[in-house]
C-alpha positions in Angstrom: 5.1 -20.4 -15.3 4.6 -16.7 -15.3 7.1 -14.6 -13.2 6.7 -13.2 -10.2 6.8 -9.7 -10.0 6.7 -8.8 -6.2 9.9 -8.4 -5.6 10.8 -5.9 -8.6 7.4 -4.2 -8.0 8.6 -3.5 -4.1 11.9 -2.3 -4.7 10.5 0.2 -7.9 8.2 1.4 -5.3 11.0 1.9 -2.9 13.1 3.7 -4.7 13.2 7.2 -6.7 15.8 7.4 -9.5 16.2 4.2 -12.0 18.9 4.0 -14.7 17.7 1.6 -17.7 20.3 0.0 -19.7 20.4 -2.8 -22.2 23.0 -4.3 -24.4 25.8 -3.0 -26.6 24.8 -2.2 -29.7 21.3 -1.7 -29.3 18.2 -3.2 -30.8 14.6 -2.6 -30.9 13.6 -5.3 -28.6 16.2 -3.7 -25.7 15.2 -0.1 -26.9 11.5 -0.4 -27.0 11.7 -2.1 -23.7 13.5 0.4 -22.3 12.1 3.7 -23.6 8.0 1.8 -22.4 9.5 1.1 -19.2 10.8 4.8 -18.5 7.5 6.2 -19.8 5.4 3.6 -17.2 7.9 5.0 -14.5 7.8 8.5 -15.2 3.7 8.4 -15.3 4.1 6.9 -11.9 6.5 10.1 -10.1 9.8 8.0 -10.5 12.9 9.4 -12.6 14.2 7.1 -15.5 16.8 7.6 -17.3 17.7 5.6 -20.6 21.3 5.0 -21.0 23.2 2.8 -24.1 26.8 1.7 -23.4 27.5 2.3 -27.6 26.4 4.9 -29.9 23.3 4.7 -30.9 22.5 3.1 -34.2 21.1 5.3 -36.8 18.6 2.9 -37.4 17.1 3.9 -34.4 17.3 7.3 -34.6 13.9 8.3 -35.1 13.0 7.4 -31.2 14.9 10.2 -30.3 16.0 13.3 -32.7 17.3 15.3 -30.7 18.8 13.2 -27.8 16.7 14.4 -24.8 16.1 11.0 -23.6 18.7 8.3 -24.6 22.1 8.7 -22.8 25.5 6.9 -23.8 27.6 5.9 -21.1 31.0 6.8 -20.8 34.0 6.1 -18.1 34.1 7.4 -15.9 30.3 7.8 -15.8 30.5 10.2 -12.9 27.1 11.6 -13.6 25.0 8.4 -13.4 26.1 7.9 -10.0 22.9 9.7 -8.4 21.0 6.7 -9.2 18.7 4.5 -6.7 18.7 1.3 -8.5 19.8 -0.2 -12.0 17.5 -2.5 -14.3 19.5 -3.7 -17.1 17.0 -4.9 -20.0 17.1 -7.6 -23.1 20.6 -9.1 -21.7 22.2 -10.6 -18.6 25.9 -11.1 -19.2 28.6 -9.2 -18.3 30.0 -9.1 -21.9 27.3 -7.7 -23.9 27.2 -4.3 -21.4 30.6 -3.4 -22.5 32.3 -0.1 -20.3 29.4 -0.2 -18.4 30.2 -3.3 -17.0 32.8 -2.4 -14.6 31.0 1.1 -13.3 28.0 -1.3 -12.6 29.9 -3.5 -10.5 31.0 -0.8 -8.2 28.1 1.0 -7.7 26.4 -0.1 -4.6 22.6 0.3 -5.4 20.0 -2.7 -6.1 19.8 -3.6 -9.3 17.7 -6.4 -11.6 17.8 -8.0 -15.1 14.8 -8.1 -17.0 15.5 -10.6 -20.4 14.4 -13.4 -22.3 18.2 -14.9 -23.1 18.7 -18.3 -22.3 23.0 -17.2 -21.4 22.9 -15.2 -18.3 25.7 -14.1 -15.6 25.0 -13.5 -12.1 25.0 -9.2 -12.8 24.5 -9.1 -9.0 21.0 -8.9 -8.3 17.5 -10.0 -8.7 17.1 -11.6 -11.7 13.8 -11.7 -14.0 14.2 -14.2 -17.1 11.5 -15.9 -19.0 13.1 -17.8 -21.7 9.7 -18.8 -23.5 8.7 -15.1 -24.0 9.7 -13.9 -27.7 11.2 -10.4 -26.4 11.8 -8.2 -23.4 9.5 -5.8 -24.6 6.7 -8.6 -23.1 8.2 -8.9 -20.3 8.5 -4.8 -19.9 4.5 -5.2 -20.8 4.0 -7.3 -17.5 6.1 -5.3 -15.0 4.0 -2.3 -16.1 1.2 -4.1 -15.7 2.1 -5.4 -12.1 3.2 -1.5 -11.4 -0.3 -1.0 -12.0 0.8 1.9 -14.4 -0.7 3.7 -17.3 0.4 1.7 -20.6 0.0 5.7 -22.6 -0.2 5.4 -26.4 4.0 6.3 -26.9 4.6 3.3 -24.5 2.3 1.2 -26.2 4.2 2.3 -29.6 7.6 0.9 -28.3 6.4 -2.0 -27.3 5.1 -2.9 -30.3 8.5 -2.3 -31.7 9.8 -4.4 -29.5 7.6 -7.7 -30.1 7.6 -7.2 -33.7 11.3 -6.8 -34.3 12.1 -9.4 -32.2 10.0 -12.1 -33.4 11.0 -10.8 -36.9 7.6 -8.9 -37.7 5.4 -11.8 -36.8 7.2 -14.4 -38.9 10.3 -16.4 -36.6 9.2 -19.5 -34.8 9.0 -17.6 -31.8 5.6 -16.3 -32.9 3.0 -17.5 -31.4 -0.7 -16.5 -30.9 -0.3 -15.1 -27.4 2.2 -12.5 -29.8 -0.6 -11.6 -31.6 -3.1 -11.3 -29.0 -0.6 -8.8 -27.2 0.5 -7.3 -30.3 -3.7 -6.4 -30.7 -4.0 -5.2 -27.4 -1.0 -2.6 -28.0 -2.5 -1.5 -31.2 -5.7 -0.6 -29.2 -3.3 1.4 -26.6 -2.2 3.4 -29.1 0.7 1.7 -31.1 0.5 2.6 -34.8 2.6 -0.6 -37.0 2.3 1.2 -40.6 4.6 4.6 -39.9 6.7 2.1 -37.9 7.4 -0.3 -40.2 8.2 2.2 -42.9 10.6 3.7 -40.6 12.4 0.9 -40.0 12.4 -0.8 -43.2 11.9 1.6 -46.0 14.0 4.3 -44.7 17.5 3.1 -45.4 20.9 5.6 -46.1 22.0 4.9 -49.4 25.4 3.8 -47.4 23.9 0.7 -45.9 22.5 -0.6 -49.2 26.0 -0.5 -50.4 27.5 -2.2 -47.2 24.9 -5.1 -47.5 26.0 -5.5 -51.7 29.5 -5.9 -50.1 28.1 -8.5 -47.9 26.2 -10.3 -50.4 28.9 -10.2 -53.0 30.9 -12.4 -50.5 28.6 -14.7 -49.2 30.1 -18.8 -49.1 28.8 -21.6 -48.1 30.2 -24.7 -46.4 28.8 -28.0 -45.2 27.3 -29.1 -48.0 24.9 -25.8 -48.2 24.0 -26.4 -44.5 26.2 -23.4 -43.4 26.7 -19.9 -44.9 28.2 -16.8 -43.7 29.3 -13.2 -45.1 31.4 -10.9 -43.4 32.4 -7.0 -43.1 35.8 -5.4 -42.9 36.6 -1.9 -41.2 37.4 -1.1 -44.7 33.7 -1.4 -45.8 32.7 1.1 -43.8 35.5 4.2 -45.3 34.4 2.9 -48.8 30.5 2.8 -48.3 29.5 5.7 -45.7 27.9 2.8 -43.6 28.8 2.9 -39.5 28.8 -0.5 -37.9 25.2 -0.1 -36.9 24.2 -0.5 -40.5 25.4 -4.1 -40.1 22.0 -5.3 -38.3 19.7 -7.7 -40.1 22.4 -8.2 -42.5 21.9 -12.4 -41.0 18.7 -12.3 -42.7 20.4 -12.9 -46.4 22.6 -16.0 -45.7 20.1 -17.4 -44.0 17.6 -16.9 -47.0 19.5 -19.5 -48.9 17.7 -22.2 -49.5 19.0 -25.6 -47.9 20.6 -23.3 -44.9 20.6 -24.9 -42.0 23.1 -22.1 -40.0 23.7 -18.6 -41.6 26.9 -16.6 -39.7 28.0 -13.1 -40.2 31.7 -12.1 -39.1 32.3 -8.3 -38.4 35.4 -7.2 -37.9 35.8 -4.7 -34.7 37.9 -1.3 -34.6 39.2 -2.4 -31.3 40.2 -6.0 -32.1 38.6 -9.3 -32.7 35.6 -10.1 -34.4 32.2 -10.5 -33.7 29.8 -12.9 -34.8 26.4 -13.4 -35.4 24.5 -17.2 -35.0 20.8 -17.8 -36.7 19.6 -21.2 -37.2 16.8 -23.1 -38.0 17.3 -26.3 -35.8 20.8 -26.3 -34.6 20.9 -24.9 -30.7 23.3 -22.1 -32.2 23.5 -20.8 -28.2 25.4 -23.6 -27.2 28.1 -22.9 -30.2 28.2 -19.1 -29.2 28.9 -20.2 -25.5 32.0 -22.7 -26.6 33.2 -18.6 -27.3 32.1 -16.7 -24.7 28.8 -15.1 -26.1 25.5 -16.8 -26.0 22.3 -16.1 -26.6 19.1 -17.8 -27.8 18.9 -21.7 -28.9 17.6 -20.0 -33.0 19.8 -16.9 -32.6 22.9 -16.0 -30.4 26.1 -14.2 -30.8 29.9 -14.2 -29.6 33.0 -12.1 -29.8 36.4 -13.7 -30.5 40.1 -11.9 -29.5 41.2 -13.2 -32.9 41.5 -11.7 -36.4 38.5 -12.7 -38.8 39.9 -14.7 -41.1 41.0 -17.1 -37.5 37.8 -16.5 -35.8 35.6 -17.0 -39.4 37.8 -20.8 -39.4 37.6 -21.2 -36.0 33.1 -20.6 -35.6 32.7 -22.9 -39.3 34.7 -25.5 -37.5 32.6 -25.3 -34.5 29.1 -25.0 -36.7 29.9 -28.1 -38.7 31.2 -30.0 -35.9 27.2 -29.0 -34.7 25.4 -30.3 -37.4 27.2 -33.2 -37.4 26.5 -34.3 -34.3 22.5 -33.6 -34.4 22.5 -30.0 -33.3 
């Protein structure tokens, strides 16, 4: 059933100054949804600003060179506190907005998720999930469109980014012709896939080639060839160059191996504990992430665990196989 807008439509209306925030470490789907959503608002009179609770990922440094419109968040976050209302984008737990977490919760403005994750927390407002859609950047798309604001060619550009990041360039099971129906319609607005693609994909440091050779070299399997993970050390990135934003997509290559039915990468983080990323091709790999804290979707989720890697990389395997032996 589609969503219903009203409410989120009103209170934009209502109000003046919006801060837009998405996950930690962001992607293109939380990005793209953001950056389109700023651009709607600020063709409509309102103020927007785009705020990350982590560094931006070089990756994604393209969208904005100079740093005129993406803001990182830091405690005590004194100069956010001007804002009307708060949308937070392509999440809806408390554990994936990081420091910003806490500000949000004392900050006594409206505020409203906007995501596509199946996990989600009560942030402490309206709440706008569609599980079925394939990313946030659709869902971005149709609040636009029920602002009854322009969709300009830049917006339409980030969108795109979104929907074909997320649903891995058109080829993840989430892909379906409605994708490509909006995907066409945002070409014809003005989004242009070839420089975009080449951006993203062709436009690699040197240092992140060598960080995913690290990864590769240590690549395991378990489970008979069902499972197989990789991981990265804070060491890796003194001896490559790479920053922990170089680690994205690196789930792609375990789960390239043939007869894998769950591919896991374990990154170890500079404050403690380890983070892990789920992909699956059957296996509800959401549930597993929940059983430690994260979640995510039923093909693709994530959690981060207090304990050392080599515990949390015995800990998750347990957990995956105990998964696939019982069905998914």
């Amino acid at each position: 059933m589609p969503l219903d807008w009203a409410p989120l439509v009103d209170l934009i209306r209502r109000h003046q100054t919006f801060l837009l925030m998405t996950h930690v470490r962001p992607d293109a789907d939380g990005l793209g949804a953001q950056l389109a959503l700023a651009d709607a608002l600020g063709r409509m009179g309102k103020t927007a600003r785009v705020v990350i609770a982590s560094p931006l990922p070089p990756r994604y440094g393209f969208l904005d060179p100079d740093r005129r419109v993406i803001e990182e968040f830091r405690p005590p976050g004194t100069g956010f506190r001007g804002v009307d209302a708060i949308l937070v984008l392509d999440t809806g737990t408390w554990g994936q907005l990081g420091e910003f977490g806490p500000w949000m919760r004392g900050v006594p403005v409206p505020k409203a998720v906007i995501d596509h994750h199946r996990t989600q927390d009560d942030l402490g407002g309206l709440r706008f999930v569609d599980v079925s859609a394939e990313a946030t950047g659709r869902l971005a798309y149709e609040l636009i469109r029920a602002l009854g604001a322009p969709l300009s060619p830049r917006a339409a550009h980030y969108l795109f980014m979104a929907l074909a990041l997320d649903t891995g360039w058109f080829r993840h099971a989430n892909t379906t012709a409605a994708t490509y129906d909006l995907a066409g319609e945002l070409v014809r607005a003005g989004a242009d896939p070839t420089p975009l693609y080449e951006q993203l994909f062709e436009c690699a440091p040197l240092a992140r080639l060598k960080l995913v050779g690290l990864a590769l070299g240590r690549m395991q399997v378990r489970a008979g060839g069902r499972v197989a993970f990789t991981e990265v050390t804070l060491a890796d990135y003194a001896q490559t160059g790479a920053v922990p934003g170089d680690t994205e997509d690196l789930i792609n290559h375990p789960r390239s191996i043939d007869g894998v039915e769950v591919a896991l990468i374990f990154i170890e983080q500079p404050e403690g504990g380890t983070k892990v990323s789920f992909r699956s091709r059957a296996v509800d790999v959401s549930k597993v992430a929940e059983r430690f804290g994260g979640g995510g979707h039923k093909l693709a989720a994530g959690a981060r665990l207090p304990d050392s890697l080599p515990i949390a990389r015995e800990k998750v395997l347990a957990a995956c196989e105990q998964a696939l032996a019982a069905g998914g």
